[in-house]
C-alpha positions in Angstrom: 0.0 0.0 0.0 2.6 2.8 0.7 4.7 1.8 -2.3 1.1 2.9 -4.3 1.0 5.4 -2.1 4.7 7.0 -3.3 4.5 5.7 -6.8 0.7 7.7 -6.7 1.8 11.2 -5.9 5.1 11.0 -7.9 2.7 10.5 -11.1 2.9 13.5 -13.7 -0.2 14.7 -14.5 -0.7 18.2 -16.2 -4.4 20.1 -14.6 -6.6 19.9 -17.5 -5.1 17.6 -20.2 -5.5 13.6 -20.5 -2.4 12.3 -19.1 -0.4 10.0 -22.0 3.3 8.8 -22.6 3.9 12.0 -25.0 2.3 14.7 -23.6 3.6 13.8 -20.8 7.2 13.5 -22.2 7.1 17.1 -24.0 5.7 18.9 -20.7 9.3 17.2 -19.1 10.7 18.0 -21.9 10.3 21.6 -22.1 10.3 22.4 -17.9 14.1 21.1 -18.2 15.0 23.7 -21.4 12.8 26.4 -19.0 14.5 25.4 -15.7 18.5 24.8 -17.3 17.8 28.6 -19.5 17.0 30.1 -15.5 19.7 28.5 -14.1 22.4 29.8 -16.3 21.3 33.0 -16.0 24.6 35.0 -14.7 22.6 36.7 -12.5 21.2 32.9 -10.9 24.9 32.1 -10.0 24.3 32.5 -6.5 23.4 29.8 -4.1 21.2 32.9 -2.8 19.1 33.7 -5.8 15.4 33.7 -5.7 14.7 31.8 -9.0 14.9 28.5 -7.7 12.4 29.0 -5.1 9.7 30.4 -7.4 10.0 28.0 -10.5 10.1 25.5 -7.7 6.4 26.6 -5.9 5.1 27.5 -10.1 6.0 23.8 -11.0 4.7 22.7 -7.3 1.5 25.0 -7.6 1.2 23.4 -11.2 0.4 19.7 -10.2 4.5 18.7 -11.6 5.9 17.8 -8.3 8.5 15.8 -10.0 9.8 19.1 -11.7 10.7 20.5 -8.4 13.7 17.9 -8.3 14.7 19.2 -11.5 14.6 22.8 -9.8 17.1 21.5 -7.0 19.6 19.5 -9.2 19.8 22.6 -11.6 20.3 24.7 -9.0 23.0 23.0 -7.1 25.0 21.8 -10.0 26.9 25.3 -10.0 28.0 24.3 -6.6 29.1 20.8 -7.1 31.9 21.2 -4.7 30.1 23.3 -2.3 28.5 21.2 0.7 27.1 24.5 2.6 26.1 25.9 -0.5 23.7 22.7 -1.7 22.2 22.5 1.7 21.4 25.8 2.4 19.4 25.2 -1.9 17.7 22.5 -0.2 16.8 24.3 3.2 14.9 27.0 0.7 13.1 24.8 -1.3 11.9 22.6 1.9 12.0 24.2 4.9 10.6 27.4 3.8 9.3 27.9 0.3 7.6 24.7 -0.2 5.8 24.1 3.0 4.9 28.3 3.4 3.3 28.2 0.0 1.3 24.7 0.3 -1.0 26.7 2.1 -1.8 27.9 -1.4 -1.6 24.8 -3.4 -2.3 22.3 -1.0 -0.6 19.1 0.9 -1.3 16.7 -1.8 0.9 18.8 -4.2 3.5 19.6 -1.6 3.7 15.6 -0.9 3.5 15.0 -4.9 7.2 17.4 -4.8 8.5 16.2 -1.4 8.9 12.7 -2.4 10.6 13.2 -5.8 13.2 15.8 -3.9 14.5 13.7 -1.8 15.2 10.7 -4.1 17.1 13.9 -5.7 20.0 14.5 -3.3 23.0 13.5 -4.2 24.0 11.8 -0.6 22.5 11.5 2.4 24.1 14.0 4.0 23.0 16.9 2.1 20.1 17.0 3.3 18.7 19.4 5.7 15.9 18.7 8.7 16.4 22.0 9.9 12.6 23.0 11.5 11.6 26.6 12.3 8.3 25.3 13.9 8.8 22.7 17.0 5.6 23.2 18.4 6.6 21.7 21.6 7.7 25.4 22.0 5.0 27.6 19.9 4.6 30.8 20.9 0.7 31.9 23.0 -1.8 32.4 20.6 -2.2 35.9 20.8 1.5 36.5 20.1 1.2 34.5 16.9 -2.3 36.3 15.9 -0.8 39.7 16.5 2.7 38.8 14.6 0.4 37.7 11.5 -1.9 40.5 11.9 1.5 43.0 11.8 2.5 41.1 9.0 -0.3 41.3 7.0 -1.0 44.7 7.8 2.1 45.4 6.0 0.9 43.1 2.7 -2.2 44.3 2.0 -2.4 47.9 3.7 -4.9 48.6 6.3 -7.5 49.6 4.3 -8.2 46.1 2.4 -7.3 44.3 5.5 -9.7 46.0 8.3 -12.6 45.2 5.1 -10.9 41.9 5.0 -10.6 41.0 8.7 -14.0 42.3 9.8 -15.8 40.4 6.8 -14.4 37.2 8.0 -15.1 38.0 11.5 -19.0 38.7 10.9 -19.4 35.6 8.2 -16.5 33.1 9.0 -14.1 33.5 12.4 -12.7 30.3 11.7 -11.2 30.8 8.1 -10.0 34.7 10.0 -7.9 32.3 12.8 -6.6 29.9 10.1 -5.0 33.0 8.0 -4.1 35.2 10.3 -2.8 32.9 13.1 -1.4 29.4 11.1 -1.1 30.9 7.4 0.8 34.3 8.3 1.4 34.4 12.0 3.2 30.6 11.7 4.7 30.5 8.0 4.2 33.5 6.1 5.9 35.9 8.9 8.3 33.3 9.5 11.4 35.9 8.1 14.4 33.4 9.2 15.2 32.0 6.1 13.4 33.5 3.3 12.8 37.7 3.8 9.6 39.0 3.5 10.4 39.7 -0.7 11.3 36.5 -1.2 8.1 35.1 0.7 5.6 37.8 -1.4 7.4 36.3 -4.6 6.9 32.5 -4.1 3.1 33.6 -3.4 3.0 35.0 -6.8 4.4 32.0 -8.2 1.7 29.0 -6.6 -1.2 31.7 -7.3 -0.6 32.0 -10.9 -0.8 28.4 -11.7 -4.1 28.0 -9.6 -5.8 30.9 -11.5 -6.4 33.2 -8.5 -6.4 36.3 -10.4 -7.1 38.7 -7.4 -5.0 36.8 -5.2 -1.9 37.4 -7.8 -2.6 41.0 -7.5 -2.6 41.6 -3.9 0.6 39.8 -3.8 2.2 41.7 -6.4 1.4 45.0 -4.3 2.0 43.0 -1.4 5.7 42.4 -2.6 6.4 46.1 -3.3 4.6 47.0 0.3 7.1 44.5 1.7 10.2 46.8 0.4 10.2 45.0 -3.1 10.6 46.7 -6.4 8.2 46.7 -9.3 11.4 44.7 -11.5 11.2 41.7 -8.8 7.4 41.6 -9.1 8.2 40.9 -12.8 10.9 38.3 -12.0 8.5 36.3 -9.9 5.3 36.6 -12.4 7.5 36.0 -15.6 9.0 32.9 -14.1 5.2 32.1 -13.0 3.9 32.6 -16.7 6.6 30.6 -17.7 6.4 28.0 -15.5 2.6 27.7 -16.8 3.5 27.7 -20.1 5.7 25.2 -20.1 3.2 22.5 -18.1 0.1 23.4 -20.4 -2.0 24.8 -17.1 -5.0 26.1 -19.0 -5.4 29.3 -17.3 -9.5 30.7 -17.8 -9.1 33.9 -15.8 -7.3 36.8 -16.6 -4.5 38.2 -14.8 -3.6 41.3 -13.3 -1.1 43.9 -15.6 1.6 44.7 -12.7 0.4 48.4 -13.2 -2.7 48.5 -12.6 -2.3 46.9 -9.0 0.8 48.1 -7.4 0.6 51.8 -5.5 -3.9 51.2 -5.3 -4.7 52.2 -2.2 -7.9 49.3 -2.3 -8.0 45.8 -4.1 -10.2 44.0 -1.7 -14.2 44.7 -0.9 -17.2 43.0 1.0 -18.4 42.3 -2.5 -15.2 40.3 -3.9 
């Protein structure tokens, strides 16, 4: 049963096409040519650099878990000699950018990239357990609802989130404590080892491939309100787009034009 279970949720399966031998083969395929032309990017040298973490979440976000271990050996083969350096790849992708941003896409397609990343490494000992969230030692409640509150205050400006917190309050209080207190006061606050750019950008990148329009745009404000620039908005939505592309996710909804969501004042009312 669990070897179904792993051979299961490493299966490739593009949203919205039949799943066969070729299509299949052409959607791997053409991720590797996308993922290889980002990695030699001289500015995606650095064991640092954000483009690993967002094609990672895109392919993630897009139901191509297995593409995520392309991500990571792409990434680390610039730093075959560099032990540190392929851990601390690996301690993005997991730790941080996968698990924050499977609040988005959900744990079936975290699961569908986890297990096909670790049968990536190149030896045991580069992996990484590192955990930012033992929670024989969580903080009270209220100190993690105020830190996500803080946070988000910060995201979506305190105009769209008073409209936002007080219409969950009235219709929903129990999605307000999941978002505020477990999706931003636990993970998306969580600063340690991606910064609150790097965090608005891998949001961007699992929201495009699940056709959340609205969502995309108050993260692409979001990541300028967070100290961002309107150029790294454009890195993390043209790897996104790319990333979609490339896996055939049939978007239906139309997306937000960079301008005509960063620097609004509202994005968010009672009506949707």
């Amino acid at each position: 049963m669990q070897i179904f279970l792993i051979r299961f949720l490493i299966i490739k399966m593009a949203p919205g096409k039949d799943l066969n031998p070729e299509f299949a083969a052409q959607i791997e395929q053409d991720s590797i040519k996308f993922i290889q032309e980002l990695a030699s990017k001289p500015e995606n040298q650095k064991p640092s650099s954000s483009w690993y973490i967002i094609a990672a979440c895109g392919f993630a976000a897009s139901g191509q878990g297995p593409l995520v271990a392309e991500v990571y050996k792409a990434a680390i083969a610039q730093h075959s000699s560099d032990d540190e350096a392929r851990r601390l790849i690996l301690r993005r992708i997991k730790v941080e950018s996968l698990i924050t941003s499977s609040f988005i896409f959900g744990v079936p397609r975290l699961l569908n990239a986890f297990f096909p990343l670790i049968h990536a490494l190149p030896s045991p000992h580069l992996n990484d357990n590192t955990t930012l969230r033992s929670y024989s030692q969580t903080p009270s409640f209220s100190s993690v609802s105020q830190r996500g509150e803080v946070y988000m205050r910060v995201v979506f400006g305190s105009g769209d989130l008073d409209t936002f917190l007080q219409t969950m309050e009235e219709y929903w209080p129990d999605l307000k404590n999941l978002i505020v207190n477990d999706v931003y006061g636990m993970y998306q606050a969580e600063v340690s080892i991606l910064g609150k750019i790097e965090t608005s950008m891998i949001n961007i990148a699992s929201l495009v491939p699940m056709d959340c329009p609205a969502e995309v745009g108050w993260h692409m404000r979001g990541l300028v309100n967070n100290g961002g620039s309107v150029g790294e908005v454009e890195t993390a939505f043209g790897i996104a787009r790319g990333v979609v592309d490339v896996c055939r996710v049939g978007l239906k909804k139309k997306l937000p034009k960079i301008e005509d969501v960063v620097g609004k004042e509202r994005l968010i009312s009672r009506e949707g």
